[in-house]
C-alpha positions as CSV (number, residue, x, y, z in Angstrom):
1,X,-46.2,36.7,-22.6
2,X,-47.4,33.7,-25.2
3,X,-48.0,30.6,-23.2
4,X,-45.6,28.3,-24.4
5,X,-42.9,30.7,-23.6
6,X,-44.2,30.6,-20.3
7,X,-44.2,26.6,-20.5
8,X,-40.7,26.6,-21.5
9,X,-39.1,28.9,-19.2
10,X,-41.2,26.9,-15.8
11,X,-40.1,23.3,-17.5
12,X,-36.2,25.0,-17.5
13,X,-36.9,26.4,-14.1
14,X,-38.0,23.3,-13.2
15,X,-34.7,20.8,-14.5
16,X,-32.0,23.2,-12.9
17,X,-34.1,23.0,-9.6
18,X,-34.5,19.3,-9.7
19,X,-30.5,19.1,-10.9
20,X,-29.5,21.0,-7.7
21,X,-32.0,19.3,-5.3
22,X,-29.4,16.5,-5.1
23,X,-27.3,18.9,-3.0
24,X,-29.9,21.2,-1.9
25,X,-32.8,18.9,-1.3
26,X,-33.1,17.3,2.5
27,X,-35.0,14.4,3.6
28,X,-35.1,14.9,7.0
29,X,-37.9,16.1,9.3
30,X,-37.1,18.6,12.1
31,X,-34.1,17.1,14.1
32,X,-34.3,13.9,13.0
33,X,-31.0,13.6,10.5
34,X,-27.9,14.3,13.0
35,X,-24.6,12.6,11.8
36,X,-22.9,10.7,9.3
37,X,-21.1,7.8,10.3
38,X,-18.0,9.3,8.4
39,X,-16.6,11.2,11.7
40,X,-18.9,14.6,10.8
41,X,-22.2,15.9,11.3
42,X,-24.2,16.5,8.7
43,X,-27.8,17.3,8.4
44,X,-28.3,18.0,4.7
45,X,-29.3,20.9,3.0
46,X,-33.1,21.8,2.4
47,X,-34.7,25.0,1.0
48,X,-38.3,24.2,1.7
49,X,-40.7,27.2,3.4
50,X,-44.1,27.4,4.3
51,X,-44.9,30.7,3.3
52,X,-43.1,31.3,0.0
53,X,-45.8,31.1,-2.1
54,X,-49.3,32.4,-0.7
55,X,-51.4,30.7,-3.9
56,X,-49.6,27.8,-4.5
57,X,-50.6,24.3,-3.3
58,X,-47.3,23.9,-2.0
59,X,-45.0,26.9,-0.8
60,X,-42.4,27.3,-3.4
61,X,-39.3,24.9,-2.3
62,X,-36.2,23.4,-4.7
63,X,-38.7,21.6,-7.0
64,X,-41.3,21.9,-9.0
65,X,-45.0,21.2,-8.4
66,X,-47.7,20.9,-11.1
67,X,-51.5,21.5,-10.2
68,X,-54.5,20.6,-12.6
69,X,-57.7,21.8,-11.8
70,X,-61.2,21.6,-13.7
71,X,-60.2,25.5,-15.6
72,X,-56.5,24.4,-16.8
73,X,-53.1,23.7,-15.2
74,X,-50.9,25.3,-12.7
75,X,-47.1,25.0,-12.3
76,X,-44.7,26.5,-10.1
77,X,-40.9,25.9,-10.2
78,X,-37.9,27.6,-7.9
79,X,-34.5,27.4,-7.1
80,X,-32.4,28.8,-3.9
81,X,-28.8,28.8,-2.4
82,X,-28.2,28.7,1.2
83,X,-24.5,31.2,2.2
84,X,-23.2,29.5,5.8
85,X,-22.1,32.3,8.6
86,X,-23.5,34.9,6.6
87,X,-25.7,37.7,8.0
88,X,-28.4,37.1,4.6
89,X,-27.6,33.5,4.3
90,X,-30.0,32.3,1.4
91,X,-31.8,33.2,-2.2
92,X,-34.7,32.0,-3.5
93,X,-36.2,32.7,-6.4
94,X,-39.8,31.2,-7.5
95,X,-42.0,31.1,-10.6
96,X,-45.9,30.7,-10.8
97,X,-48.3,30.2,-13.9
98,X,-51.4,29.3,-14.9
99,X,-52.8,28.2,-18.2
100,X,-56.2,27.7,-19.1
101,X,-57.5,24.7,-21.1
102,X,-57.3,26.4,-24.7
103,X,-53.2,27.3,-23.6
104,X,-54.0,30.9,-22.7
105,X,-53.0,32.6,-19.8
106,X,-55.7,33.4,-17.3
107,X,-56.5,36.5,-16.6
108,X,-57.5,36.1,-12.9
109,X,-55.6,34.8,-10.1
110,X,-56.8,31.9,-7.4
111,X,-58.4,34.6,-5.3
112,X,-59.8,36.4,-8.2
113,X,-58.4,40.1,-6.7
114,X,-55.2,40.1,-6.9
115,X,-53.0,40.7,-10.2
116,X,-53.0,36.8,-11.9
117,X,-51.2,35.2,-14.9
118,X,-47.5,34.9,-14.3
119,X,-46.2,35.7,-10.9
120,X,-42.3,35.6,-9.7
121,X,-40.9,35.9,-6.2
122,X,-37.5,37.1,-5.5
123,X,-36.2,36.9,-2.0
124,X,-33.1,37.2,0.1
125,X,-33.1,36.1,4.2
126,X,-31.4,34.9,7.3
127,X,-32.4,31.1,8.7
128,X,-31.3,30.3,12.4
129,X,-30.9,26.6,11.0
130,X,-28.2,27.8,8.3
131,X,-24.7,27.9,10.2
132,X,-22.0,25.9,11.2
133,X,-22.7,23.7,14.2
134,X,-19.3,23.5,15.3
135,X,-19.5,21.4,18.8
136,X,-22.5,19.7,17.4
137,X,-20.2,18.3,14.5
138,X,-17.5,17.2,16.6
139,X,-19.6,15.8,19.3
140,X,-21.9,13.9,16.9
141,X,-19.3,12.8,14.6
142,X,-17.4,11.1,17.5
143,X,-21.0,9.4,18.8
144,X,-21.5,8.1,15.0
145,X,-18.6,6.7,14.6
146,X,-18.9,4.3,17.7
147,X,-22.2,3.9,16.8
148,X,-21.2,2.6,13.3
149,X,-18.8,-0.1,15.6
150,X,-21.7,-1.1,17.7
151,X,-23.4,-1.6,14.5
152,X,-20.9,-3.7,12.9
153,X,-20.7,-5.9,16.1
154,X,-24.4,-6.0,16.4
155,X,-23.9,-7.0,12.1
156,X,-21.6,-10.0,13.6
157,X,-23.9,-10.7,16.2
158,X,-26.6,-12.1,13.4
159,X,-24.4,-14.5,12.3
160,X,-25.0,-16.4,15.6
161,X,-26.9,-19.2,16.8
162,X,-30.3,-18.5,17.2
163,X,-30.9,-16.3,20.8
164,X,-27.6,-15.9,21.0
165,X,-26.4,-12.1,19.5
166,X,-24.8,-10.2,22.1
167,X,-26.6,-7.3,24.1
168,X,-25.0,-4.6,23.5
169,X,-27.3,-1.9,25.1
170,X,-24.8,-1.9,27.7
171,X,-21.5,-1.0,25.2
172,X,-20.5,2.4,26.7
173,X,-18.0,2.5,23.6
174,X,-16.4,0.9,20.9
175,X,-14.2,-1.3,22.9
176,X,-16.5,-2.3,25.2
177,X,-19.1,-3.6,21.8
178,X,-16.1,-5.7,20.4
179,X,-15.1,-7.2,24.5
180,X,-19.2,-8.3,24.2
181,X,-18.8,-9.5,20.5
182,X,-15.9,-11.6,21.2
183,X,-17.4,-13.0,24.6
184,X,-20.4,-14.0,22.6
185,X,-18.3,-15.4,19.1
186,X,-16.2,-17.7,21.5
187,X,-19.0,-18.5,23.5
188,X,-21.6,-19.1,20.7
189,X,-19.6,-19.6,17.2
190,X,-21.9,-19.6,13.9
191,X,-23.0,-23.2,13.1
192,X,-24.0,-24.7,9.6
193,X,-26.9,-27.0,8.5
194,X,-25.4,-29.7,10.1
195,X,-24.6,-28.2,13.5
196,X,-21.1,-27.9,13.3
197,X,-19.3,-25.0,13.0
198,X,-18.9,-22.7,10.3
199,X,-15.3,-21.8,9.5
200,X,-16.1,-19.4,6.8
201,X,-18.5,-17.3,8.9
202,X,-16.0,-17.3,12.2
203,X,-13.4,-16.7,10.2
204,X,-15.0,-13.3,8.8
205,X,-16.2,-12.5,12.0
206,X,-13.3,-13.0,13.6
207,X,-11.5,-10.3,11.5
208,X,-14.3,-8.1,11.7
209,X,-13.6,-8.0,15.4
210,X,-9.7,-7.7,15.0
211,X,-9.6,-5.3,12.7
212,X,-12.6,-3.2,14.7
213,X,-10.3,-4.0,18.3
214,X,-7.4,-2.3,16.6
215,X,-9.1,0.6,16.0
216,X,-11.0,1.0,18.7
217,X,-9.3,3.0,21.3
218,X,-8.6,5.7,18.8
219,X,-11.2,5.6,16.2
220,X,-11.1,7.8,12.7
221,X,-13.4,8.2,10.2
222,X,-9.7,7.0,8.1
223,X,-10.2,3.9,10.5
224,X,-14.2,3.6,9.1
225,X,-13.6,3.9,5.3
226,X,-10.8,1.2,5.4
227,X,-12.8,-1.7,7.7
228,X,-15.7,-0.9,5.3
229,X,-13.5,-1.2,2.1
230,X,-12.3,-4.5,3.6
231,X,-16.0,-5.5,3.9
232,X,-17.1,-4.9,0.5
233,X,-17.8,-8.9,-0.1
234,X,-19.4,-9.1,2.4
235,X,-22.8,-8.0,1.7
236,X,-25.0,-8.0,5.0
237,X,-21.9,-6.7,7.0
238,X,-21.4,-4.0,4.4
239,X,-24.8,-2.5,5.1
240,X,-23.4,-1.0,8.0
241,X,-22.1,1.3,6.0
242,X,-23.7,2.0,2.7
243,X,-26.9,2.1,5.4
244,X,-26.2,4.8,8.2
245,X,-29.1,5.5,10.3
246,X,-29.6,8.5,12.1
247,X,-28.4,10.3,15.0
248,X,-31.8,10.1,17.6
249,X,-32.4,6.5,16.3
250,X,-28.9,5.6,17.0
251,X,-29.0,7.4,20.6
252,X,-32.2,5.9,21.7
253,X,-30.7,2.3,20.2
254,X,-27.6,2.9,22.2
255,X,-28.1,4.2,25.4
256,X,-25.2,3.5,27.4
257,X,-23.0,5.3,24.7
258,X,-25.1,7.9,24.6
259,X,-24.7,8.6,28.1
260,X,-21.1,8.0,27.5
261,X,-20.4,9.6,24.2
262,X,-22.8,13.0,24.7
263,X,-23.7,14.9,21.8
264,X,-23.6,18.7,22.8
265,X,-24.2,21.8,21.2
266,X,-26.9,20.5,19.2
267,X,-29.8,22.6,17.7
268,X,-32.7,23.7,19.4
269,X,-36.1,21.8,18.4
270,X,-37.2,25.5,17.7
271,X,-35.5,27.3,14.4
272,X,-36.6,30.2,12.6
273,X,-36.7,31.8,9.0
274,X,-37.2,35.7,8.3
275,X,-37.2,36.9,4.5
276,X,-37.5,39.8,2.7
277,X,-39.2,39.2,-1.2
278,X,-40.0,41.3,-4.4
279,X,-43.3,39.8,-6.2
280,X,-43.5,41.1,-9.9
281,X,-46.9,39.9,-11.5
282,X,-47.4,40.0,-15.3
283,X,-51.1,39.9,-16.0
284,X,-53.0,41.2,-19.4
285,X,-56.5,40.6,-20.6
286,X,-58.7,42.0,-23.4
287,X,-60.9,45.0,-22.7
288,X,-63.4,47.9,-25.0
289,X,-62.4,51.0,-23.9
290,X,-64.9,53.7,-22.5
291,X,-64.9,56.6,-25.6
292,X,-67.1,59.3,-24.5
293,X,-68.7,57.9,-22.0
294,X,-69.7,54.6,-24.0
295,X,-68.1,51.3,-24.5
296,X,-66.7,50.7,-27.6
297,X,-67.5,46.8,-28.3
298,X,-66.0,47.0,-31.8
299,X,-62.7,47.7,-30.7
300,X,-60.8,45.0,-29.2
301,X,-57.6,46.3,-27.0
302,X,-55.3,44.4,-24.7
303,X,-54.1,45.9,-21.5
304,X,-50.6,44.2,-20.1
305,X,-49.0,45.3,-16.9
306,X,-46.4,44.4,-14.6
307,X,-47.7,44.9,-11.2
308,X,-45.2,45.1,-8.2
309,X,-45.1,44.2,-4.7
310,X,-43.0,43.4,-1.6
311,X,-43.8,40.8,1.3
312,X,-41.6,40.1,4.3
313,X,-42.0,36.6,5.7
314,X,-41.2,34.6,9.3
315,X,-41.1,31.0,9.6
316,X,-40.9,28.6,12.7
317,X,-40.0,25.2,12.9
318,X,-41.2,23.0,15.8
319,X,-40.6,19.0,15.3
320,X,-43.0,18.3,12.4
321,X,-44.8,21.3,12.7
322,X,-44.2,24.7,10.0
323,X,-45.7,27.8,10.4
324,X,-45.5,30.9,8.6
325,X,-46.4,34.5,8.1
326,X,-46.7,36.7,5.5
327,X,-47.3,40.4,4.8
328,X,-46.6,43.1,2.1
329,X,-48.1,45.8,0.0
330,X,-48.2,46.0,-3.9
331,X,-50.2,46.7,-6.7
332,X,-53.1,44.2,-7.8
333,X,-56.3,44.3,-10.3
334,X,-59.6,43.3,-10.4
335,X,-60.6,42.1,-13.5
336,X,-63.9,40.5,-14.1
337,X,-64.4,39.3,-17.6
338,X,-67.9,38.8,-19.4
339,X,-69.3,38.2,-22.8
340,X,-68.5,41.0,-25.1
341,X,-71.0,41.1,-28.4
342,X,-70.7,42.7,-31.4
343,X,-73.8,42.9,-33.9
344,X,-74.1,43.4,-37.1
345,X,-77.0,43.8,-39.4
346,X,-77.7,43.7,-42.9
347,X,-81.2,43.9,-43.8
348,X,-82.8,40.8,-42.1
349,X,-79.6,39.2,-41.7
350,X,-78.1,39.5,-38.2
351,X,-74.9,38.1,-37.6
352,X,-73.6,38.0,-33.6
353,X,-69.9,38.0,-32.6
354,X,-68.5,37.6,-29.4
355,X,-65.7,37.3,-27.4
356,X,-64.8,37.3,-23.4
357,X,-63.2,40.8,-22.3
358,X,-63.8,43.7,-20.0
359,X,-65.4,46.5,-20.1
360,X,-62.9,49.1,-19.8
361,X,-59.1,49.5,-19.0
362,X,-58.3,47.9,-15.7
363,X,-57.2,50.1,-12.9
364,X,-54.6,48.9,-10.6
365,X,-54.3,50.0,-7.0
366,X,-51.9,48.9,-3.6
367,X,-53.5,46.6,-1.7
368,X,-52.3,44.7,1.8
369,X,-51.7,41.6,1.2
370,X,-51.2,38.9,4.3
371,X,-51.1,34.9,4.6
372,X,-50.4,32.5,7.0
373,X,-49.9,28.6,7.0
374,X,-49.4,25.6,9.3
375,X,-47.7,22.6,7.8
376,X,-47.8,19.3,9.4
377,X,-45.3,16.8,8.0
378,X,-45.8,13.7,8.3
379,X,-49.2,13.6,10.0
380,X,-49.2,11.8,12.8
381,X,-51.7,9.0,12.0
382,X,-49.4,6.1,10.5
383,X,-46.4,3.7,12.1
384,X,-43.1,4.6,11.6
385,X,-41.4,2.7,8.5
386,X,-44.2,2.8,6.1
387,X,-42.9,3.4,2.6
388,X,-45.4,7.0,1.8
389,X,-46.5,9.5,4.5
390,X,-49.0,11.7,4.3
391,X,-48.5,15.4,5.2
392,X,-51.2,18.5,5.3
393,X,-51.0,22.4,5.3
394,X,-53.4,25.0,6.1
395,X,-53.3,28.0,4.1
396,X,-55.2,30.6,4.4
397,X,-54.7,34.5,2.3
398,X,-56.1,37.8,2.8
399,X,-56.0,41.2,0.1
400,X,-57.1,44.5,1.1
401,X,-57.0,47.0,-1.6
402,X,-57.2,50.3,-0.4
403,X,-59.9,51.0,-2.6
404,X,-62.4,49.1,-0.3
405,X,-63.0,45.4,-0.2
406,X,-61.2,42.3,0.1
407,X,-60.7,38.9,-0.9
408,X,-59.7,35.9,0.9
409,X,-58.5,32.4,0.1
410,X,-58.7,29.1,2.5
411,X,-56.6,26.3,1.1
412,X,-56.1,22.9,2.5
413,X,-53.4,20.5,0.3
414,X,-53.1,17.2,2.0
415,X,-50.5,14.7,0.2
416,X,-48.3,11.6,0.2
417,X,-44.3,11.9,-0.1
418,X,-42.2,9.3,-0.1
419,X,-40.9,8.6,3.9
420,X,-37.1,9.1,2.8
421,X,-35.8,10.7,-0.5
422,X,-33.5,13.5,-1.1
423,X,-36.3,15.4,-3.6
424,X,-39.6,13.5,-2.3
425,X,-42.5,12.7,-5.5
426,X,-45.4,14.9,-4.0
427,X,-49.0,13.9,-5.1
428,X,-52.2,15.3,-3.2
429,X,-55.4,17.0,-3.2
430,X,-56.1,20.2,-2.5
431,X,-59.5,22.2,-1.7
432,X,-59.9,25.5,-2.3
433,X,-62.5,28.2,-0.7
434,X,-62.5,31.7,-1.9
435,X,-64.8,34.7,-0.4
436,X,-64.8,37.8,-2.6
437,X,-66.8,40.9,-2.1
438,X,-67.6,41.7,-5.6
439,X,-70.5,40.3,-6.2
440,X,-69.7,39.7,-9.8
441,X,-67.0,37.3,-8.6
442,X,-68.8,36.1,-5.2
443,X,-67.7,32.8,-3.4
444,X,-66.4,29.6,-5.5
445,X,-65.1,26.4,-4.6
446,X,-62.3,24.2,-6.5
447,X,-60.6,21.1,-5.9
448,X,-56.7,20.8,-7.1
449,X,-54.6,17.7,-7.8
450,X,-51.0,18.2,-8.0
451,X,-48.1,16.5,-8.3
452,X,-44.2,17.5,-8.0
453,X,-41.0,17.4,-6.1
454,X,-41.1,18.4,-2.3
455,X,-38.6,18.9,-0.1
456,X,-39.5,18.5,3.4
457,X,-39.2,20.6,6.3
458,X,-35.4,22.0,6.8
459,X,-33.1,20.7,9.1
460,X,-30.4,22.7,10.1
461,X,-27.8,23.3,7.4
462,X,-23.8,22.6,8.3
463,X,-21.7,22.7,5.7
């Protein structure tokens, strides 16, 4: 496979993912995106896993992420779809490739064992998080919407002297927020420059409160999308709704509706994700061959193979924490490369060609093959409400061929997302430790940037 067909199939891969991110990609970290204000719950949809990868920097989600590293450049690319109420409720499908700095594929892999080049990963599994949350919508969507109300009061509130919005910590419901907002309006009516009062303001918030009292005792999300149309000119009172916040923020800003308006049925902290993948691997590099029991340096061959394997996979989700699992078995290759010359002499004159190949048609055999990883996202170390947060995995790969020997890989990516966005801009850093026991390949140590589009950890999925 030439490289710029490779190129061209990754940067396709690459624009249908990041076209279907806008329905598939989620930006919501474990529980944290609970309703709508719109009268439904709905944690949006988000295909990201720790494990799906176990050489990339960052586990193959709906996205693409591009590494460059001091021998050439790495990109991987996937898509998936998520089936609700289905006993294998998702797809994914991921690409990885590697070119080196002359646009050739490389011939060995980030862990130097295992087949390298091109690598795909085809999988089909069942997520805990991927159902229909049918009292959790209901219950939600019925705390969101007075929530939204309490807002809009709280929105009216501003428009008040100085000191003088209404508490409405106390508001056990919508009628209760617009009782407080007209206690408050009549008590405290919005003044102008000159101290007097301001008709155009009290006149607004006046039919803010009418129009919210009118609804209140039997409130619709029909009842929410026509007091917002109404608000349209109104800019800082339209925020309320072009600007929903989230289901624990709300509850914790609310608490007496909380405690009145329950949310039930609602996901554990604690979700799981089991999948079942195919990994195809197309790898090729130059060789001699061995002809009677000596290399032949004059003739160049070029061995091409796709090597198979399968993997199953287990991820948990805790909070901000990932971790996943991996294990499989499947062909790989060892190839180690070195300088291949060929002389030729003509009377005094010696001329010297060479070229990088190996000696000898590689051999693949089955190997195990395991991985693990422990995301953090965000890290802990910032406020709340900065504009980037940084996030960190630990990765760390095993093969075994059954040959004798092993490799292993330690990978730590730590990188900055945006704090919300539907396809977060990844950029980070990653180390890279690799222990080999060949000593023709021995240990190395590289250093990765990479940059790409992330979704963060899933929430669950209702449809």
């Amino acid at each position: 496979m030439k490289a710029r067909h490779l190129l061209f199939w990754l940067v396709a891969l690459a624009a249908i993912s990041a076209g279907r991110a806008q329905t598939q990609g989620a930006s919501a970290t474990g529980q944290s995106q609970g309703a709508s204000a719109s009268g439904q719950s709905q944690s949006k949809d988000s295909s990201t896993d720790a494990t799906q990868s176990i050489v990339s920097p960052l586990g193959m989600g709906t996205g693409a992420t591009l590494a460059v590293t001091q021998k050439g450049t790495d990109v991987t690319a996937a898509i998936a779809r998520q089936m609700v109420n289905s006993p294998i409720n998702f797809w994914q499908v991921g690409v990885f490739g590697s070119l080196n700095k002359n646009g050739q594929q490389e011939i060995y892999s980030s862990s130097d064992a295992d087949a390298p080049g091109f690598k795909a990963k085809v999988g089909v599994g069942h997520s805990s998080m991927i159902r229909t949350w049918h009292e959790w919508n209901a219950s939600a969507g019925v705390f969101m919407l007075h929530a939204w109300c309490v807002d809009l009061v709280a929105a009216v509130g501003e428009t008040l002297p100085d000191h003088h919005a209404p508490d409405l910590k106390t508001a056990a419901d919508c009628r209760q927020a617009v009782n407080i907002g007209r206690q408050a309006l009549a008590q405290f009516p919005p003044v102008d420059l000159a101290g007097n009062v301001d008709q155009k303001n009290m006149e607004v918030d006046q039919d803010v409160l009418n129009r919210l009292s009118a609804a209140a005792d039997h409130l619709t999300g029909q009842d929410q999308a026509n007091i917002c149309s109404a608000l349209a000119s109104s800019t800082k009172l339209f925020q309320t709704c072009t600007n929903p916040k989230g289901l624990n923020d709300e509850q914790k800003k609310y608490p007496a509706l909380a405690a009145n308006k329950k949310v039930t049925g609602e996901p554990s902290e604690l979700q799981w994700k089991a999948w079942a993948s195919w990994l195809p691997t197309v790898t090729s590099t130059p060789y001699r061959p061995l002809v009677g029991g000596v290399y032949d340096l004059s003739n160049k061959q070029n061995w091409t193979k796709l090597l198979n394997a399968a993997v199953g996979d287990v991820a948990l989700y805790y909070g901000r924490i990932a971790l996943g699992v991996e294990g499989g078995y499947g062909q790989t290759a060892k190839i180690v490369t070195q300088n291949v010359c060929n002389n030729t002499v003509s009377g005094t004159y010696t001329a010297q060609q060479c070229d990088i190949a190996m000696l000898g048609e590689p051999k693949p055999v089955n190997s195990w093959l395991a991985s693990t990883t422990l995301q953090i996202t965000p890290l802990p170390i910032l406020a709340k409400g900065v504009p980037l947060t940084p996030g960190a995995e630990v990765t760390f790969s095993y093969t075994a061929p059954t040959s004798g020997g092993h490799s292993s890989e330690l990978a730590v990516p730590i990188y900055l997302a945006p704090a919300t966005s539907p396809l977060s801009f990844v950029i980070g850093l990653q180390p890279t430790w690799d222990w080999n026991t060949d000593p023709k390949v021995g240990n190395k140590f590289s250093v990765t940037l990479f940059v790409g589009a992330r979704p963060p950890v899933p929430a669950p999925v209702t449809r």
